[in-house]
C-alpha positions as CSV (number, residue, x, y, z in Angstrom):
1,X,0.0,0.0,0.0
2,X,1.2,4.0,-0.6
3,X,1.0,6.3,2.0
4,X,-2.9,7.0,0.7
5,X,-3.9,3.4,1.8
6,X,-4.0,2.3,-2.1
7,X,-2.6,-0.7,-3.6
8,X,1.2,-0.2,-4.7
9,X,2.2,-1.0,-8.5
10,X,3.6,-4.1,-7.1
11,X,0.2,-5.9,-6.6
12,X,-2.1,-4.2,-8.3
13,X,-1.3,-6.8,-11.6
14,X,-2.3,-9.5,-8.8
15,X,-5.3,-7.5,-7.5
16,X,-6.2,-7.3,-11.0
17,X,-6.1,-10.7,-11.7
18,X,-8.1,-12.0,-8.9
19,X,-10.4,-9.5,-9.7
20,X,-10.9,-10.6,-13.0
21,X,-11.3,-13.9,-11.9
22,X,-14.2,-13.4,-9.5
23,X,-16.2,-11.2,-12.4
24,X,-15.9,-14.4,-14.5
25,X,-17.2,-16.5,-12.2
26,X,-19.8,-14.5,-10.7
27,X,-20.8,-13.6,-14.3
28,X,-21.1,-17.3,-14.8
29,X,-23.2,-18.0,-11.4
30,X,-26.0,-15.1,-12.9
31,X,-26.2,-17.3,-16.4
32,X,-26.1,-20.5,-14.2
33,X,-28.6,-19.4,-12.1
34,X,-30.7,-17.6,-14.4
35,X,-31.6,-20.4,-16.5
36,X,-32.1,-22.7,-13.7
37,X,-35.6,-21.4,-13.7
38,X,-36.1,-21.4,-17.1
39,X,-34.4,-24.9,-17.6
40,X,-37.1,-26.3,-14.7
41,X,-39.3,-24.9,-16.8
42,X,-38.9,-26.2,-19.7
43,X,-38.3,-29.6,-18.1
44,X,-42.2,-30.0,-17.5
45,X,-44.6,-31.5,-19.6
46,X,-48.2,-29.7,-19.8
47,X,-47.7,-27.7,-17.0
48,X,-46.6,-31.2,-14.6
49,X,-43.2,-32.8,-13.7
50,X,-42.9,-36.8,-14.9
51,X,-39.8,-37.0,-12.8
52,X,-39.7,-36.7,-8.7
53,X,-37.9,-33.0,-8.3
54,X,-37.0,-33.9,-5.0
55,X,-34.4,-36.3,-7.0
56,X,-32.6,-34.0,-8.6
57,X,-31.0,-32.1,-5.5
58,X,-29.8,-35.4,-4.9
59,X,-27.8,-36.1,-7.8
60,X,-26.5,-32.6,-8.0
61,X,-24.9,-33.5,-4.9
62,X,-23.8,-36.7,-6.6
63,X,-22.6,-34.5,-9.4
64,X,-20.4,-32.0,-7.3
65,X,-18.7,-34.3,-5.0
66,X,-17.4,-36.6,-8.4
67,X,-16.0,-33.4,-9.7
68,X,-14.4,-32.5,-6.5
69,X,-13.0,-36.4,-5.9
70,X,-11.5,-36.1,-9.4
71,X,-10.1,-32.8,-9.1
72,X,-8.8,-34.0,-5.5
73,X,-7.0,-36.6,-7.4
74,X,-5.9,-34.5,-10.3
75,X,-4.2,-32.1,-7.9
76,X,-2.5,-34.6,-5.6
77,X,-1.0,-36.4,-9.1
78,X,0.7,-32.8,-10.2
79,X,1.7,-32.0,-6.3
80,X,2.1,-35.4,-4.7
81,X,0.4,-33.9,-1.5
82,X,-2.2,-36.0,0.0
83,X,-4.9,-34.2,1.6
84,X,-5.3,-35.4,5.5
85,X,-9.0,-35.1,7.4
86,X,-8.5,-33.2,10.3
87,X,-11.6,-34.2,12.4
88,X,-12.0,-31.2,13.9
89,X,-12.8,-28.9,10.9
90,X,-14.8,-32.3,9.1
91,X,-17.3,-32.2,12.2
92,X,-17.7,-28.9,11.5
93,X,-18.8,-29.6,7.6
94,X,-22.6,-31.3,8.2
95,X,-23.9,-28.1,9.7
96,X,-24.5,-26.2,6.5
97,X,-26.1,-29.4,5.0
98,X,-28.4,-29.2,8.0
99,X,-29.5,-25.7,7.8
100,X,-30.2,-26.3,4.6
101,X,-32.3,-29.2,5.5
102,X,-34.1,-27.2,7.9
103,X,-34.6,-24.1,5.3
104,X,-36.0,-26.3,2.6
105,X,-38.5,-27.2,5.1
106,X,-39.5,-23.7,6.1
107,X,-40.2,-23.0,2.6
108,X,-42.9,-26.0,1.9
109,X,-44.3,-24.0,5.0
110,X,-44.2,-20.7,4.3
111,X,-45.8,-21.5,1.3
112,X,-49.0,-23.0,3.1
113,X,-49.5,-19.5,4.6
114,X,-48.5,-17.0,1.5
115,X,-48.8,-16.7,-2.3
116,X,-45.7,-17.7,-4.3
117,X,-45.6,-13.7,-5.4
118,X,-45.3,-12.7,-1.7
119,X,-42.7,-15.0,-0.8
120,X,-40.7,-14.1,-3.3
121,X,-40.9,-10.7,-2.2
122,X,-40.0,-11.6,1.7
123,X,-37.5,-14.1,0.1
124,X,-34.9,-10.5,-0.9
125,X,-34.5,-10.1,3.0
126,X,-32.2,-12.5,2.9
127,X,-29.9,-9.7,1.1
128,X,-30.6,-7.5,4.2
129,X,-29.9,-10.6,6.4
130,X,-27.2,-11.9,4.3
131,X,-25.4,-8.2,5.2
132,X,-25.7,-8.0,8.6
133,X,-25.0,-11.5,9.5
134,X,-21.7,-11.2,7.2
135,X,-20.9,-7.8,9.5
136,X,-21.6,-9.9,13.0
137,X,-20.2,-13.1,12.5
138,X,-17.5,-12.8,10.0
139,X,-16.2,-9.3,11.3
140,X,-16.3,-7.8,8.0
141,X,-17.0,-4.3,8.2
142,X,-19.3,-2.2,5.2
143,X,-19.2,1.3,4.6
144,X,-21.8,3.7,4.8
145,X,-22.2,3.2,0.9
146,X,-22.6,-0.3,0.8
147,X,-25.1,-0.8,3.5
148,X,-26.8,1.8,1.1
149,X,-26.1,0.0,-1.8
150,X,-27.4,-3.8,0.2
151,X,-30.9,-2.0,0.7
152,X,-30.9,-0.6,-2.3
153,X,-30.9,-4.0,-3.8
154,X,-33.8,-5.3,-1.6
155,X,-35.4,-2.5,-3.2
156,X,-34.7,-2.8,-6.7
157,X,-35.4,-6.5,-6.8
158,X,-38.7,-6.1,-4.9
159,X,-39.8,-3.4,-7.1
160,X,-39.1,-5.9,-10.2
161,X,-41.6,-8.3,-8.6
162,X,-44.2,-6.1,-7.7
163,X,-47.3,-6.4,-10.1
164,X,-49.2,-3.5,-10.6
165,X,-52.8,-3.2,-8.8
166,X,-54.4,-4.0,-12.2
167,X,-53.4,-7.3,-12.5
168,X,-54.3,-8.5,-8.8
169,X,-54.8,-7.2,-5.7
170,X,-52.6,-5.2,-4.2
171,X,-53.8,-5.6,-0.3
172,X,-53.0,-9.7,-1.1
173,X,-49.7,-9.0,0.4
174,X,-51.0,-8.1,3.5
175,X,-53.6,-10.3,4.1
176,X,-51.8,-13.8,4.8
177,X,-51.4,-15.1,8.2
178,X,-48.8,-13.7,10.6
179,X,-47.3,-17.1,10.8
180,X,-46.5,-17.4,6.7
181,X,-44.7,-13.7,7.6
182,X,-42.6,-15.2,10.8
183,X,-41.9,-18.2,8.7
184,X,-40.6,-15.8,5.4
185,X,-38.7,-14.1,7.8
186,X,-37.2,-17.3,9.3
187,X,-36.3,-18.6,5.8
188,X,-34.6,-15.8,4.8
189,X,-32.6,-15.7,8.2
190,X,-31.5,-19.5,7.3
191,X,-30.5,-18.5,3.8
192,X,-28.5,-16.0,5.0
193,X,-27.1,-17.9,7.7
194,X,-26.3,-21.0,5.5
195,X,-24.2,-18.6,3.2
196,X,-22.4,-17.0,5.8
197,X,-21.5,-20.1,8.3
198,X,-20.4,-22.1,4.6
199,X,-18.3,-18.8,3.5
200,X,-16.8,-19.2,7.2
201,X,-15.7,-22.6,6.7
202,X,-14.0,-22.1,3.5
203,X,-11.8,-19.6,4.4
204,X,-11.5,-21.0,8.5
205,X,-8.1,-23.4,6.4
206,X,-6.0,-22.9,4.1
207,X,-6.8,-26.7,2.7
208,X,-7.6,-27.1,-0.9
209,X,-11.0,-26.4,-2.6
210,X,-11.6,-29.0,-3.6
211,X,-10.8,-31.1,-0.6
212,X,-13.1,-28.7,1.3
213,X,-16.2,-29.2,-1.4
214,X,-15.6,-32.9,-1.2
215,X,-16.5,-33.4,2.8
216,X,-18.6,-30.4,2.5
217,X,-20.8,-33.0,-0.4
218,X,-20.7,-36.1,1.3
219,X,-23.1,-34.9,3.9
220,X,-25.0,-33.3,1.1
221,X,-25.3,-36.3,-0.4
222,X,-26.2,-38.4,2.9
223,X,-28.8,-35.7,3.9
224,X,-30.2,-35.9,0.4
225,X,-30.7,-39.2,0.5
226,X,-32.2,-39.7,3.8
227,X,-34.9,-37.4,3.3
228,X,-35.8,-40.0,0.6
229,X,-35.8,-42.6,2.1
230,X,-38.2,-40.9,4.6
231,X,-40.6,-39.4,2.4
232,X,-40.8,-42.4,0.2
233,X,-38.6,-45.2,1.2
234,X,-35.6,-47.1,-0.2
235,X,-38.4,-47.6,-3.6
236,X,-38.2,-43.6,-4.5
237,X,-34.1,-44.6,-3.9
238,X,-34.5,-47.1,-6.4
239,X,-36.4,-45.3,-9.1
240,X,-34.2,-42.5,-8.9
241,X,-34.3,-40.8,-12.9
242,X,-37.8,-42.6,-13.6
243,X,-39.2,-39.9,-15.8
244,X,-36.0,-37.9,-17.1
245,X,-34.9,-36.9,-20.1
246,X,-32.7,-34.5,-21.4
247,X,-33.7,-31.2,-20.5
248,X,-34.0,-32.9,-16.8
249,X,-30.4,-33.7,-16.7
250,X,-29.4,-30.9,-18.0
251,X,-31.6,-28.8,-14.7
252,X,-29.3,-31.4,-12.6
253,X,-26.2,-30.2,-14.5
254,X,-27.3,-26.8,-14.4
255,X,-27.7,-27.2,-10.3
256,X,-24.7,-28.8,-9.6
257,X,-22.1,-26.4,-11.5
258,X,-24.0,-23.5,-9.7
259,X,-22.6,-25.1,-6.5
260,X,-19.1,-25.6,-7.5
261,X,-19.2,-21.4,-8.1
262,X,-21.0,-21.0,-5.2
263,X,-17.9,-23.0,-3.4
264,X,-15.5,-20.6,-5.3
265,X,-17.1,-17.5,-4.7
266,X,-17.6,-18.1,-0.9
267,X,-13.7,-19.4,-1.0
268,X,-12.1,-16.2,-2.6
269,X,-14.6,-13.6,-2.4
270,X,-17.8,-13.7,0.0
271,X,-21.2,-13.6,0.0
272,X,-21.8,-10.3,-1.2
273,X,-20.6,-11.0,-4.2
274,X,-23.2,-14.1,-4.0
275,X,-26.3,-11.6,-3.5
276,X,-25.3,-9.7,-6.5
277,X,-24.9,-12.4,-9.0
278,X,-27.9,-14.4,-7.7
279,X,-30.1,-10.8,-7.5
280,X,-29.0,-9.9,-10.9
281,X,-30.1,-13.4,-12.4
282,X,-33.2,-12.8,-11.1
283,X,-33.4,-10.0,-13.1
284,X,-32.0,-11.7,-16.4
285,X,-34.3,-14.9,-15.6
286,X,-37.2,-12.1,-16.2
287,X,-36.0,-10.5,-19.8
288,X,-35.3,-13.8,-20.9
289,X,-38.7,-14.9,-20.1
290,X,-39.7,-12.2,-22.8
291,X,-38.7,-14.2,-25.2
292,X,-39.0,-17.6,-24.3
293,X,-42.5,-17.7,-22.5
294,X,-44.1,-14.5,-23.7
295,X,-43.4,-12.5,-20.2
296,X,-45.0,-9.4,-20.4
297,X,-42.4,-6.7,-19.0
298,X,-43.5,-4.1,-16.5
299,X,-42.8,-0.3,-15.5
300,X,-42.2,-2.2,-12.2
301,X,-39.1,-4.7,-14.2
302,X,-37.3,-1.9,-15.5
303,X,-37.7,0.4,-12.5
304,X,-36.3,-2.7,-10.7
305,X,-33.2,-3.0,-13.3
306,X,-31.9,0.5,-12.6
307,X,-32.4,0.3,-9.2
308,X,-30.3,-2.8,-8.9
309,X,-27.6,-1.7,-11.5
310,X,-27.4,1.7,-9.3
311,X,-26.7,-0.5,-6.7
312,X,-24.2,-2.7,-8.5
313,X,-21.9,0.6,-8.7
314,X,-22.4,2.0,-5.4
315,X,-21.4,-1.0,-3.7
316,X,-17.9,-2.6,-5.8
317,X,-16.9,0.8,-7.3
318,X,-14.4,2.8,-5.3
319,X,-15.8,5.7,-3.1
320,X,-13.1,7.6,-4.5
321,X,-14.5,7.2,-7.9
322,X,-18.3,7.4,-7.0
323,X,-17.6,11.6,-6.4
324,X,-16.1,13.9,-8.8
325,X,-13.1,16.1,-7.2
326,X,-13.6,19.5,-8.2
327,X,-11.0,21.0,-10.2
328,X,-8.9,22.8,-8.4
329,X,-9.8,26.8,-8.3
330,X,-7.1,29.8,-7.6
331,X,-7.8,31.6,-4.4
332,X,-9.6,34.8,-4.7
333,X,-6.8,36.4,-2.8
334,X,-4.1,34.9,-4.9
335,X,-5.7,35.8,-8.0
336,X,-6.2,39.8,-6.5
337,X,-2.3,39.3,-5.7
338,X,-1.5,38.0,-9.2
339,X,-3.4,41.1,-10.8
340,X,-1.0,43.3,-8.5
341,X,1.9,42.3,-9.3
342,X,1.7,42.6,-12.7
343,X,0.5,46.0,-12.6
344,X,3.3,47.0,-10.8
345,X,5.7,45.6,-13.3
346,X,3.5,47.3,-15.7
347,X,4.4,50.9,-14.1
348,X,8.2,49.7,-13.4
C-alpha cells in the first residue's frame, strides 16, 4: 500500500487478476442461475413434472462431490500432497447441510401460509440478512455506501416483482397469516445464515477447494438421500431418474455447476458477491422470459433493473471514484495578488 492506503504498482497486476477472476465467475453464477428457472421450466410437460424434483437435489450432490474427488486426485497427481482429514474442521462440515435441510422445510411451509408472489418478495430479506450476519459473524466491516447500496438492492429487486394493482390485488400482500410472515422471515434468516457459516468454513483453512467441497458433499449427499428414504422409502431410492430426459439432466447439471461457483465465490470472495450475482439473475431470468414464454415486461421490471444496477456501482466501485473532485480553483486572494503584481511591473 502507498501512504494513501491504495494498492502499490507491485500488486495491483495480482489484485487485477483476482479481480478478473471473480467477475468471470460471478458472471457465470448469474447465467447459471438464471436459466435454472427457465431450464425447470422447460423440463415440464403440460404444466406437470414426470420425474420426482425432489431427486434432482440429490444427484446434484452426486454430481459436485465426483467433480471435487476427481479434481482431488488430479491435484494430488501434479503436487504429490495428499490431503489429510483433520476431524476437527470435518465435524464442522454437516452443519450447513443441515440448515439447509431445515430451510427447505421452512419454505414447503411458508408456502401453506403465502402466495408464491409474496414469498418471493419476503425471500430478498435474505440480502438485508445476508449483510448484517456477514458484518456480525465474519467481522467484516461495510461502509456507509454499501449498507446503502445492500438496501438498495432489496429494493430494486422487490420493485421488479411487484405487479401492478391492475393485475391482482394489491392488499394480497398483506392479508396472509402472521405465521407465513414469521416463517418468510425465518427462511430468509437460514438462507443467510447457511451462506455465511459455509463462507466461514471455506476460508477457516488454508486446505484445498476441492478437498473442502468434497466433505462439504458427502453430507450433502447423505442428507439428500435420507430425506428419501423418509418421504418415500428405499423404492423412490431405487427409481431414482424414472421420468427424465434430457432437458431434466441438463436442470441437474445446471444445479450442480451453480454449487461448485458457489464454493469458489464463498472461497475467494464472500457472499456479497453471491447476493449480486444471484439478484441480478433474477433479473436476467425475467427478460429472458420475454422471449421464451411470452413474459409481459412491467414499468415495475425496469424500475427494478436500474435500481439494482445503481446498486451494482455504489457497492464494488471505489468511493473515490463514486464523487467527482472539483478542479482545483485559484484563491480569490491569490488571484487579486496576481493582478497586483503585474500592474506593478507594468508601471516599473
Amino acid at each position: 500500500m502507498d501512504r494513501n492506503g491504495r494498492p502499490s504498482e507491485v500488486v495491483k497486476p495480482f489484485l487485477h487478476q483476482i479481480k478478473l477472476r471473480t467477475l468471470t465467475v460471478a458472471a457465470a453464477l448469474t447465467i447459471f442461475t438464471s436459466s435454472q428457472g427457465i431450464l425447470t421450466t422447460l423440463s415440464q410437460t403440460d404444466g406437470k413434472y414426470l420425474y420426482d424434483y425432489g431427486t434432482v437435489p440429490l444427484l446434484a450432490e452426486l454430481l459436485k462431490l465426483t467433480v471435487s474427488i476427481f479434481m482431488i486426485w488430479r491435484e494430488e497427481t501434479a503436487t504429490g500432497v495428499r490431503s489429510s482429514l483433520d476431524w476437527r474442521t470435518a465435524r464442522l462440515y454437516p452443519i450447513p447441510s443441515l440448515i439447509y435441510l431445515i430451510h427447505n422445510n421452512v419454505q414447503f411451509a411458508t408456502l401453506t401460509y403465502v402466495d408464491t408472489s409474496t414469498y418471493q418478495i419476503m425471500g430478498n430479506l435474505k440480502i438485508v440478512t445476508t449483510g448484517i450476519l456477514f458484518r456480525v459473524f465474519l467481522r467484516r466491516k461495510l461502509s456507509n455506501l454499501q449498507w446503502m447500496a445492500i438496501v438498495l438492492l432489496t429494493v430494486g429487486t422487490t420493485t421488479s416483482q411487484i405487479k401492478g394493482c391492475g393485475e391482482g390485488n394489491c392488499a394480497s400482500m398483506f392479508s396472509s397469516p402472521y405465521k407465513g410472515y414469521v416463517l418468510g422471515i425465518v427462511s430468509a434468516c437460514l438462507s443467510a445464515l447457511a451462506g455465511v457459516y459455509t463462507e466461514f468454513l471455506m476460508k477457516k483453512t488454508n486446505e484445498s477447494l476441492y478437498w473442502q467441497n468434497a466433505q462439504l458433499y458427502v453430507f450433502g449427499v447423505l442428507f439428500n438421500l435420507l430425506r428419501l428414504v423418509l418421504e418415500g422409502g428405499w423404492q423412490k431410492v431405487w427409481g431414482l431418474c424414472n421420468g427424465y430426459d434430457f432437458v431434466t439432466w441438463l436442470v441437474v447439471l445446471n444445479l450442480g455447476c451453480t454449487g461448485l461457483l458457489v464454493s469458489w465465490i464463498m472461497k475467494y470472495a464472500d457472499n456479497i458477491v453471491k447476493v449480486y450475482a444471484t439478484s441480478m439473475a433474477m433479473l436476467l431470468t425475467m427478460i429472458l422470459s420475454i422471449f421464451l414464454f411470452n413474459f409481459k415486461p412491467s414499468l415495475q421490471l425496469f424500475l427494478g433493473i436500474i435500481i439494482c444496477t445503481m446498486s451494482l456501482q455504489m457497492y464494488f466501485t471505489p468511493p473515490h471514484l463514486l464523487l467527482d473532485s472539483p478542479s482545483p480553483q485559484k484563491d480569490a486572494t491569490t488571484n487579486l495578488t496576481a493582478i497586483n503584481v503585474e500592474k506593478s511591473s507594468g508601471n516599473t
